[in-house]
C-alpha positions as CSV (number, residue, x, y, z in Angstrom):
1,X,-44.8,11.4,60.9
2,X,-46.5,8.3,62.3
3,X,-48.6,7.4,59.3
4,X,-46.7,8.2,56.5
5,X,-43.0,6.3,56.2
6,X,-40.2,8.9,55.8
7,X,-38.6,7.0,53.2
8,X,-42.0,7.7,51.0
9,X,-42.0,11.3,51.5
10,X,-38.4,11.7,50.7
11,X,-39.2,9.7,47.2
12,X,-42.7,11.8,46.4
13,X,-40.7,15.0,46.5
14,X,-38.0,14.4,44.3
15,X,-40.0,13.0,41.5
16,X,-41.8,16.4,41.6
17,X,-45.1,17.3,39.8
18,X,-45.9,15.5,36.8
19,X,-45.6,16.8,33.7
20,X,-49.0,17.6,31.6
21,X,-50.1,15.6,29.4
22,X,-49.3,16.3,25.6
23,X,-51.9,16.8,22.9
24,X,-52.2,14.6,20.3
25,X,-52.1,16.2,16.6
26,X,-56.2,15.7,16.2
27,X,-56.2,17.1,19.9
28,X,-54.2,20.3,18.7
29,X,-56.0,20.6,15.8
30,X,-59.4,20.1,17.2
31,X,-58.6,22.5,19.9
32,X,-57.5,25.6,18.0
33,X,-60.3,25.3,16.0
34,X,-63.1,25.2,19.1
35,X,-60.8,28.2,20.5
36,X,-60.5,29.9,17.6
37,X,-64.7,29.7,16.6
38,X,-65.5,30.7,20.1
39,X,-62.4,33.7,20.1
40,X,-64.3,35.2,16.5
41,X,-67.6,34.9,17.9
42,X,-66.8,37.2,21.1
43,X,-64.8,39.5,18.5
44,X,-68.1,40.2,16.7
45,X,-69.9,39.8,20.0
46,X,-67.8,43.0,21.0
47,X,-68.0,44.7,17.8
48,X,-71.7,44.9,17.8
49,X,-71.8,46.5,21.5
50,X,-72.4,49.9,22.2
51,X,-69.3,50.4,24.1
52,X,-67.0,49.3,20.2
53,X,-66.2,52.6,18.9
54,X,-66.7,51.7,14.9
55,X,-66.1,54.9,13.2
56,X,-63.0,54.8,14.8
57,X,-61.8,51.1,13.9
58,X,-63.4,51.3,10.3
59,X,-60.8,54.4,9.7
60,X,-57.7,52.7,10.5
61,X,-58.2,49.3,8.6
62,X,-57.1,48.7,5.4
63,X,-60.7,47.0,4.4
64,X,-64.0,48.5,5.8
65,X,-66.4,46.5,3.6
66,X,-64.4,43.4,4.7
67,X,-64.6,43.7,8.5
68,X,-68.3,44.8,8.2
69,X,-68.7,41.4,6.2
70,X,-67.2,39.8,9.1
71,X,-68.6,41.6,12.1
72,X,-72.4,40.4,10.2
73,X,-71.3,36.9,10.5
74,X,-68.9,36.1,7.2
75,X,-65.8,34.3,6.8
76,X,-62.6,36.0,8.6
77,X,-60.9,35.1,5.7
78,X,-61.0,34.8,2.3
79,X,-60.9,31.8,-0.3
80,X,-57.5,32.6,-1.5
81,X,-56.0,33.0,1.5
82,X,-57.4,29.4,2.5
83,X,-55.3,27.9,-0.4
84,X,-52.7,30.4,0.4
85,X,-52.7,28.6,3.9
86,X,-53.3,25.3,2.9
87,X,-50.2,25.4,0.0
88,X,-47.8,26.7,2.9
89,X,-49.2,25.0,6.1
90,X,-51.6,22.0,4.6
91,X,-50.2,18.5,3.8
92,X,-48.0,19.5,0.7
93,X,-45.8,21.2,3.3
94,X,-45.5,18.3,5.5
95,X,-43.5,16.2,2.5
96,X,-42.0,19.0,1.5
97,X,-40.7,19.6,5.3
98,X,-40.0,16.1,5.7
99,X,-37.9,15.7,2.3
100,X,-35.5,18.4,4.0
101,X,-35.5,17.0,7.6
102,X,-34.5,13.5,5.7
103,X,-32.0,15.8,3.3
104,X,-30.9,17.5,6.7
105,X,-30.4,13.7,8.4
106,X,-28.5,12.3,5.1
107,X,-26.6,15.3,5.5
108,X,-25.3,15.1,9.2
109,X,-24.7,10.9,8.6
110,X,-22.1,11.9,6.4
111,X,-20.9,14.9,8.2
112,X,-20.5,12.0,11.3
113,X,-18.4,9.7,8.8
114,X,-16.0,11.7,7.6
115,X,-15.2,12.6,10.9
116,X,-14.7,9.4,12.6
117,X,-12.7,8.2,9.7
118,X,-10.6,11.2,9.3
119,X,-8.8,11.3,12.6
């Protein structure tokens, strides 16, 4: 009690523990793409051990030839489903989700004035 002042102590604890820091969109970005590289490779990592039962896996997917593809170092997915991504995800989608966030904002503005001016 002697070297700290009980007034400091008092003010430490109620600002609690600080929040983490957000990512940035690069960071985000950058970050599911390390994760994601390093989460395929132990997936094939795993599928080419002894203890990965492939018979059994290769008779309940839809594509065999596919996940051997992968599992021998191709692409987890295909060309089309990478434009398929980028038309719904990629930076079309961002105008488009920004035209209706600025349709949706237009939208309550004049929700707001015709109630302050009907009353």
């Amino acid at each position: 009690n002697w070297c700290c002042p009980p007034g400091r102590r008092v003010q430490s604890s109620k600002l609690g523990p600080t929040p983490p820091r957000l990512l940035t969109e690069e960071e985000f970005q950058l970050q599911g793409e390390v994760e994601t590289r390093k989460a395929l490779a132990e997936l094939r990592s795993f599928c080419q051990s002894p203890e990965f039962s492939a018979w059994t896996t290769v008779s309940r997917i839809q594509s065999p030839k596919r996940f051997a593809d992968f599992v021998g170092g191709a692409s987890h997915v295909t060309p089309n489903e990478v434009s398929a991504h980028e038309r719904e995800f990629g930076l079309e989608s961002l105008s488009i989700d920004e035209q209706l966030f600025e349709e949706d904002d237009d939208d309550e503005e004049e929700e707001n004035v015709s109630d302050s001016s009907g009353g």
